[in-house]
C-alpha positions as CSV (number, residue, x, y, z in Angstrom):
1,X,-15.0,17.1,-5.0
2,X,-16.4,14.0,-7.2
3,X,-15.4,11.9,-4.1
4,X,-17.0,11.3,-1.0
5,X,-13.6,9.1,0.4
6,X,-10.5,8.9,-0.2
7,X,-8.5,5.4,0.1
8,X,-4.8,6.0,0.1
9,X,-2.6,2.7,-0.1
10,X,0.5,3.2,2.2
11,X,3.7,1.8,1.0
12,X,4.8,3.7,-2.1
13,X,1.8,6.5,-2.1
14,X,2.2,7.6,1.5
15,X,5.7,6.6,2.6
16,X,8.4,5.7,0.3
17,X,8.7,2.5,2.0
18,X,9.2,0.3,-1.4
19,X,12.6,0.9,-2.1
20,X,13.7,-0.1,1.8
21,X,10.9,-3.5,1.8
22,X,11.5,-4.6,-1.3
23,X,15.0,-4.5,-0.9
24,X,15.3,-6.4,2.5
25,X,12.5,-8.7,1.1
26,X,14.9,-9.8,-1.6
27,X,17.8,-10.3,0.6
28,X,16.2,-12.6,2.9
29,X,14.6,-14.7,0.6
30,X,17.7,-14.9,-1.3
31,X,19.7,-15.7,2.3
32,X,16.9,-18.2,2.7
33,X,18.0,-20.4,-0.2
34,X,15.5,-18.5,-2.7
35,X,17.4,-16.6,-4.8
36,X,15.3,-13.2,-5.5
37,X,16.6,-10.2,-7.2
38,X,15.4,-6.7,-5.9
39,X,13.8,-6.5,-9.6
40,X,12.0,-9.7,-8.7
41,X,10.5,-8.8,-5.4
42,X,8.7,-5.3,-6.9
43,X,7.3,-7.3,-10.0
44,X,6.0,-10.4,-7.6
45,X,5.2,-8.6,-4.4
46,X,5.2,-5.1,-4.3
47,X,1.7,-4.3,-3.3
48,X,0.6,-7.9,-1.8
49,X,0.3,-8.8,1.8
50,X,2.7,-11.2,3.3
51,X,0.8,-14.6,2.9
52,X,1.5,-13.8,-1.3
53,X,5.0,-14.5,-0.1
54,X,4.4,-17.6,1.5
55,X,2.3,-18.6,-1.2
56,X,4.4,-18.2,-4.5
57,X,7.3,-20.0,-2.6
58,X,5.4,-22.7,-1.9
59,X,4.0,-22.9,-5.2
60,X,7.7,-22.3,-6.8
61,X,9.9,-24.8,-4.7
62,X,7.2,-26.7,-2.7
63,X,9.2,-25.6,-0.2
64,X,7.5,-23.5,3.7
65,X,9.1,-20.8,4.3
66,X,10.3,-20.9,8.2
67,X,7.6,-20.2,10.9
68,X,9.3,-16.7,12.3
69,X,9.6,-15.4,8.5
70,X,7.2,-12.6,9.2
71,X,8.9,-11.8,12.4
72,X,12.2,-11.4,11.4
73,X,11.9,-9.5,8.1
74,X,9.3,-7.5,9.9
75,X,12.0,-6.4,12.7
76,X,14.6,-5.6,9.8
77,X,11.9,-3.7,8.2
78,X,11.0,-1.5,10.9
79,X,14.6,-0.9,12.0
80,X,15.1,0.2,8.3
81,X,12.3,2.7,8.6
82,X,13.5,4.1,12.0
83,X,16.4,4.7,9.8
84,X,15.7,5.9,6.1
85,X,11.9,6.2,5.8
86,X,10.5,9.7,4.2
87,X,7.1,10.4,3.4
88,X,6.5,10.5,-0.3
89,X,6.8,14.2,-1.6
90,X,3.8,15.9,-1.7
91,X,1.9,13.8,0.4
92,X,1.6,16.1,3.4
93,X,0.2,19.0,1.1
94,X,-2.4,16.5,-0.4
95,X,-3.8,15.7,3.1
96,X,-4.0,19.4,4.7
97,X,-6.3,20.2,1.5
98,X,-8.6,17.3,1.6
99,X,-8.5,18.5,5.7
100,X,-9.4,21.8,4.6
101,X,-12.0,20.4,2.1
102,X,-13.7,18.7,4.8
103,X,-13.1,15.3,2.6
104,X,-12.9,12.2,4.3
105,X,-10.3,9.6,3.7
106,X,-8.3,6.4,5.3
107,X,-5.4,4.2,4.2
108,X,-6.0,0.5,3.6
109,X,-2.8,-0.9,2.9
110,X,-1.6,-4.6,2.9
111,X,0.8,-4.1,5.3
112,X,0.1,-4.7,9.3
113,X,-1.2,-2.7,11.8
114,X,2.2,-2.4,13.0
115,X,3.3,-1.8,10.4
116,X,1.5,1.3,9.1
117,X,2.0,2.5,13.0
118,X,6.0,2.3,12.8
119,X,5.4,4.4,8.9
120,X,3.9,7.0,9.9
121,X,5.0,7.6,13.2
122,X,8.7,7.6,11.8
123,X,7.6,10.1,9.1
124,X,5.2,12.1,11.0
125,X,2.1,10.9,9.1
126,X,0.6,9.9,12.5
127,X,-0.6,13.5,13.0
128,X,-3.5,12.7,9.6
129,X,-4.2,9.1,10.5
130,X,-5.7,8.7,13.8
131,X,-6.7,4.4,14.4
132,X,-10.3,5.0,13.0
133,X,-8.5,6.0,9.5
134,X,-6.5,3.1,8.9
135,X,-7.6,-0.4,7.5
136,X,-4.7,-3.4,7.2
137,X,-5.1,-6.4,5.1
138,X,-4.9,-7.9,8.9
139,X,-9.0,-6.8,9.3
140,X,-9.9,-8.7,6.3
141,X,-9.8,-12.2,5.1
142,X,-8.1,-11.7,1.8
143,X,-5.1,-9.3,0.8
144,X,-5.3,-7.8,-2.3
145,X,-6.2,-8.3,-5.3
146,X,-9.3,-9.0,-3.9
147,X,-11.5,-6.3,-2.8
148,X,-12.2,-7.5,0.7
149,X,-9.8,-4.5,2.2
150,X,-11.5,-1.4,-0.1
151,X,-14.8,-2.8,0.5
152,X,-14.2,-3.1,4.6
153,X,-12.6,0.8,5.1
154,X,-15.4,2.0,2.7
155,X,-18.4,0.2,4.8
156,X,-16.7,1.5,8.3
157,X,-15.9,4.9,6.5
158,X,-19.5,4.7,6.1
159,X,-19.2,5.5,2.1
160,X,-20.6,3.4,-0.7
161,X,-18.2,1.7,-3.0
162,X,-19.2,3.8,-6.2
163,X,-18.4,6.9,-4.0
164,X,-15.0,6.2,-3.0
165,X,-11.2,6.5,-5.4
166,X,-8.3,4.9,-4.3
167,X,-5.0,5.5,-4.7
168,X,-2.8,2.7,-5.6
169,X,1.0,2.2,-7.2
170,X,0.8,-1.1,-7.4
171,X,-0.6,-3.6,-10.1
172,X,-2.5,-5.9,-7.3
173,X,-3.6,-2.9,-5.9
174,X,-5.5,-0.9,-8.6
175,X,-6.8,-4.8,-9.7
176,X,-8.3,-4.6,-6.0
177,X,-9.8,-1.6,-6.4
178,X,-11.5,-2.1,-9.7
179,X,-13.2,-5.5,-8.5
180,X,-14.2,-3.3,-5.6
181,X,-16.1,-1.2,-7.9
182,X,-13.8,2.3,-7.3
183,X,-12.3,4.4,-9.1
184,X,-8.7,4.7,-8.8
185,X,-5.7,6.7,-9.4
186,X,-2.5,4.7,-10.6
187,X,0.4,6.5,-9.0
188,X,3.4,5.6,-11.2
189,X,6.7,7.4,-9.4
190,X,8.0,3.7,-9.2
191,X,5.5,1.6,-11.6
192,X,5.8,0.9,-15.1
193,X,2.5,3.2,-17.0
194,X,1.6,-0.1,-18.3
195,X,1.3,-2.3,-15.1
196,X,-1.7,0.1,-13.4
197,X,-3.3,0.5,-17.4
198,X,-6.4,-0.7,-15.4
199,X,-6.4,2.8,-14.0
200,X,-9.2,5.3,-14.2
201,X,-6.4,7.9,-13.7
202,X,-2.3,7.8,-13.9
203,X,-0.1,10.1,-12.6
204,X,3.4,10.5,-11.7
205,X,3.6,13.3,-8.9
206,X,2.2,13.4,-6.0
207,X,1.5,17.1,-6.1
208,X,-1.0,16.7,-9.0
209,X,-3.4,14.8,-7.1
210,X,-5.3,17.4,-5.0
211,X,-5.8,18.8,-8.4
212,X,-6.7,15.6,-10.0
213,X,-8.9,14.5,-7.3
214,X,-11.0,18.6,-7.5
C-alpha cells in the first residue's frame, strides 16, 4: 500500500446520497423563489458545505436565505435517506480489505455530523466508521475547496499530508485535496471526466479502487 490513510468523502463515494440531496436542494430553493434546476444544484453545490449555499444566493439575488434553511432541508434530507439511501456499490468490499490490510482511513465530508450519522447508520456503514473516523466540515473553519477539512482528519489520523489519498467525486473536493497536498482519486460514477481532471487518478467503479489504491 503506497498509502498510509485513506480519506473517503461521503456523499457520492460512500452513500449514494447525491441523487436524493441534490434533488431536494433544488426543490426548495426553487420553492423559495430561487429557481434551481436539479442540473444546477450538482454543477453549483454538489460537493460544498451548506454556507456555499447561503453564499452564492446572496451573491446572485442579494437576497438571505431564511434563518431555519439548514433545518428544514436537513429534516427532508434525512427523511429521504431513512427512505431511499444505498451505500454506493462496492464500497463495503473496499473497506473489509483496507480492514484486512491493516490500512487506516476516515471520511471527511462536507456534510454534518448529523449528517454522516443518519448515512451510514441507514446504510449500515456505521459498522466501519466508529466517531474517531469521521471528520465534518462542521470541525473546521472552512468547507471545501479549501484544505482545512483534509488537513484536520490527516493531523488527528496522525498521518502527514504527503502520505494520505483522498477520494473525492466532486470538483470542489478533489480542488481541496490538491491544495492539501494529497493525492487523490476522482470517482466519476456521477461527474463529468473533465470536472475532477485535477485528479491524480479517475475511475468510474467503485470496485477498482482496492486495486487502484494496492
Amino acid at each position: 500500500m503506497r498509502y498510509d490513510l485513506v480519506i473517503f468523502d461521503n456523499d457520492g463515494v460512500l452513500v449514494d446520497s447525491e441523487p436524493i440531496s441534490n434533488r431536494l436542494l433544488a426543490a426548495y430553493l426553487t420553492e423559495l423563489g430561487h429557481p434551481t434546476s436539479y442540473e444546477d444544484s450538482i454543477r453549483d453545490y454538489m460537493g460544498s458545505a451548506m454556507h456555499r449555499v447561503h453564499e452564492l444566493v446572496l451573491e446572485r439575488t442579494g437576497q438571505v436565505l431564511p434563518g431555519d434553511f439548514d433545518d428544514v432541508f436537513h429534516a427532508r434530507v434525512f427523511a429521504a435517506f431513512e427512505r431511499e439511501l444505498k451505500p454506493v456499490a462496492g464500497v463495503g468490499e473496499v473497506l473489509e480489505k483496507l480492514t484486512a490490510d491493516g490500512v487506516p482511513y476516515c471520511v471527511a465530508s462536507s456534510g454534518s455530523h448529523a449528517r454522516i450519522r443518519v448515512g451510514h447508520r441507514t446504510t449500515g456503514l456505521d459498522r466501519w466508521f466508529g466517531e474517531e473516523r469521521i471528520f465534518s466540515s462542521e470541525d473546521v473553519g472552512r468547507g471545501k475547496p479549501a484544505p482545512d477539512l483534509f488537513l484536520y482528519a490527516a493531523e488527528r489520523m496522525g498521518v502527514a499530508p504527503e502520505r494520505c489519498v483522498v477520494v473525492e467525486d466532486s470538483p470542489l473536493g478533489v480542488r481541496a485535496a490538491v491544495a492539501a497536498g494529497m493525492d487523490v482519486y476522482g470517482f466519476t460514477a456521477m461527474t463529468p471526466v473533465g470536472k475532477l481532471a485535477q485528479a491524480t487518478q479517475l475511475f468510474d467503479d467503485m470496485c477498482e479502487l482496492a486495486g487502484l489504491l494496492g
